[in-house]
ZAMARGU-4260 file (C-alpha; in steps of 0.2 Angstrom, whole numbers, plus 5000, padded with zeros to 4 digits):
<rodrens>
0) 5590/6038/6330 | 5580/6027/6318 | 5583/6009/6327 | 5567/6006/6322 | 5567/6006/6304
5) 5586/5999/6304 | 5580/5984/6312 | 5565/5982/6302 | 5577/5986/6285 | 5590/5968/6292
10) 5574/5960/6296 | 5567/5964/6276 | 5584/5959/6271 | 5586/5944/6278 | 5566/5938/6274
15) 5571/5940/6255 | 5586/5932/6256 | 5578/5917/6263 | 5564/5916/6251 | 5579/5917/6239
20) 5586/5902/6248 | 5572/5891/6246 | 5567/5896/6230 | 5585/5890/6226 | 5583/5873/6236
25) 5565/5870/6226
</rodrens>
């Protein structure tokens, strides 16, 4: 089971949609 590496995918997901976020709020 590759909890790991799911967990680390989410965390890379939501990492770039905040730098989308913030590039949208500048």
């Amino acid at each position: 089971m590759a909890l790991k590496q799911f967990q680390l995918f989410v965390l890379f997901q939501l990492h770039q949609c905040a730098q989308e976020r913030l590039s949208w709020v500048r």
